[in-house]
N, C-alpha and C positions, 0 to 999 in steps of 0.2 A: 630935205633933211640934212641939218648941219652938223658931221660928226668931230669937226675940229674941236671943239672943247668938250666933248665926253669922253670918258674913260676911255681905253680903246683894250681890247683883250690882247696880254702878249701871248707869248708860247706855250702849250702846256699850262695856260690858264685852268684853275677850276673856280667858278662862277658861284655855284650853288649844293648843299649838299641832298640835295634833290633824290630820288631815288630811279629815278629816270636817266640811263647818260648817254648824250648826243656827242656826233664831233664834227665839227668844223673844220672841212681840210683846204687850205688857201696855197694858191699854187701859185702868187707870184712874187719876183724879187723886190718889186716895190712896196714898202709897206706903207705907203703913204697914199694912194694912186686909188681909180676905183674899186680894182678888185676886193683890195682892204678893207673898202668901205662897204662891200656887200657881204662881207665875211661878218664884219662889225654889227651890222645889222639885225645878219641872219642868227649871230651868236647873241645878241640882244632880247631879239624874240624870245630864243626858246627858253632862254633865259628866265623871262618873265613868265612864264609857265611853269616855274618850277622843276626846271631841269637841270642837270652835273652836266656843262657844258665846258668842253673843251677844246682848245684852240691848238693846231697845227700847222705851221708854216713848212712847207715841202720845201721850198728852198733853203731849208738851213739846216736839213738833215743831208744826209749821204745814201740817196738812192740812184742806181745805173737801171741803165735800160737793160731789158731783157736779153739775153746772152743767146736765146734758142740752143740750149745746151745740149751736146750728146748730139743724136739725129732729130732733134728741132724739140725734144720735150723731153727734158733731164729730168728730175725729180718731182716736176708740177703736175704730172700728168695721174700717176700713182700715188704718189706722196702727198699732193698737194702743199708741197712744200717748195722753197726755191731755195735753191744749190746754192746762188752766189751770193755769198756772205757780203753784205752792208747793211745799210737805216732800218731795210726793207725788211726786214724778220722782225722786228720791234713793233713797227704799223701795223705787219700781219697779226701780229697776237692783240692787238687793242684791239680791233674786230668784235671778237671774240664777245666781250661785255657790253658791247653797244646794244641800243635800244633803235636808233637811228644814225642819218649822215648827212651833214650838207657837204657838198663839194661845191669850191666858188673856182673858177679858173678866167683869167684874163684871154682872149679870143688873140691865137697869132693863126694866119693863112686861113680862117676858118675852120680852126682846131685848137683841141686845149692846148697848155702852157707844155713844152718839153717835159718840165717836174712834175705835173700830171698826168702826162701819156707814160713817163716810167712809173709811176707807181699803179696805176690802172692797167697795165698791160702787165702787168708782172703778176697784177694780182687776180687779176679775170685771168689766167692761166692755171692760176693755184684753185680758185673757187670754181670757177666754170666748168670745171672739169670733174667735179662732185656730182655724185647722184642727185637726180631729184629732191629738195629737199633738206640736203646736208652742205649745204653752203652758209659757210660763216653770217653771209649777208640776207640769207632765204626770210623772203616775205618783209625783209624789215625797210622802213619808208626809206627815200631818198629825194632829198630837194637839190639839184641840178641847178649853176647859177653860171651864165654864159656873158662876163663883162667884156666890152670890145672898148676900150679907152682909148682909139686913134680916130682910125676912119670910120667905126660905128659898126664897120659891116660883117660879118663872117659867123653873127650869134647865130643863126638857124642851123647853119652847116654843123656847130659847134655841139651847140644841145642834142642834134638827132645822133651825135656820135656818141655822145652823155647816155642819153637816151638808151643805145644798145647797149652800153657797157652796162647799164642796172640790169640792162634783160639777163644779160648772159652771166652776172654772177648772183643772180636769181633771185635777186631784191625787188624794193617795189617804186615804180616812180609816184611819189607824194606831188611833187610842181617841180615846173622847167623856167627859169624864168631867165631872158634875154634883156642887158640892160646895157646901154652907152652915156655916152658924155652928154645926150642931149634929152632921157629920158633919167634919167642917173635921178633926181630929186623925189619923182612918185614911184620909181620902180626901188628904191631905198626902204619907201614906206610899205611898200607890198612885200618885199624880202623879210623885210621883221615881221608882217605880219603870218607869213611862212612858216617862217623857225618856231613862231608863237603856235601856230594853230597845229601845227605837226606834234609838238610838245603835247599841248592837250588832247589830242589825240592815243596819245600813247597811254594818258594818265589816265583817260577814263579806260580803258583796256585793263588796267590792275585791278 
């Protein structure tokens, strides 16, 4: 799949006025590079489903890693909120209106990007920690998307760590999908079809 000459979604894109709304959150600094391209995709898909699809670039907000505030659980614990004022109170409340989520992160050490380990760790802190049931994210799909753009390797490791993070802020895994530089063409066309089938999924639900 060749995404250099189609549109490509920027920031805070809205796609569609759908009544359905997805988000796309792209965790790396290259916006040109695979990860982009499966964010591209995946926002394509759901896209063509009839979906309010929006795009988020983690790197160009201002989110810090988790502080363990107090004696290791400052206001997340109770509150389910987080204490330390940046990006990160803005994300948490988009939550809130979602229908679904793709998260796309580029594979370092066989783990997500830096700018997705702070926003997912800050945030399975604030949700996780909710009753049964009352988690911003409860029950709602999640497509998981683990690009390794160097040496290929560390998607497995990557996704089972994806993986936990939907358990624990009590969502639902929809597809986990592992892609490199050298499956990158058909794994392109499976991720759109993703975002696509996860989209009608939700549609027939209304």
């Amino acid at each position: 799949m060749d995404t250099k000459n189609e549109r490509k979604p920027g920031l805070n894109l809205q796609a569609t006025k759908g009544t359905m709304k997805l988000l796309v959150i792209h965790s790396s600094p290259n916006k040109e590079g695979l990860t982009a391209a499966c964010a591209a995709a995946a926002w394509k898909g759901a896209r063509q489903a009839g979906a309010t699809v929006e795009m988020i670039q983690l790197n160009d907000l201002n989110i810090g890693n988790c502080q363990a505030c107090d004696d290791g659980w400052g206001t997340c614990l109770a509150e389910h909120r987080c204490k330390v004022e940046d990006g990160f109170q803005a994300m948490h409340k988009r939550l809130a209106g979602l229908d679904g989520l793709i998260l796309v992160t580029p594979v370092y050490w066989g783990e997500m990007s830096e700018s997705a380990k702070a926003f997912t760790d800050r945030l399975r802190r604030c949700e996780a920690t909710r009753k049964h049931g009352q988690s911003l994210l409860f029950n709602k799909p999640v497509i998981a998307v683990a690009a390794a753009g160097g040496s290929g390797g560390g998607m497995i490791s990557c996704l089972a760590s994806m993986e936990r993070w939907i358990q624990h802020v009590q969502a639902r895994t929809f597809d986990l999908n592992p892609v490199n530089r050298w499956s990158r063409e058909y794994k392109l066309l499976a991720i759109r079809s993703a975002g696509k089938t996860m989209a009608l999924e939700l549609q027939q639900k209304e």
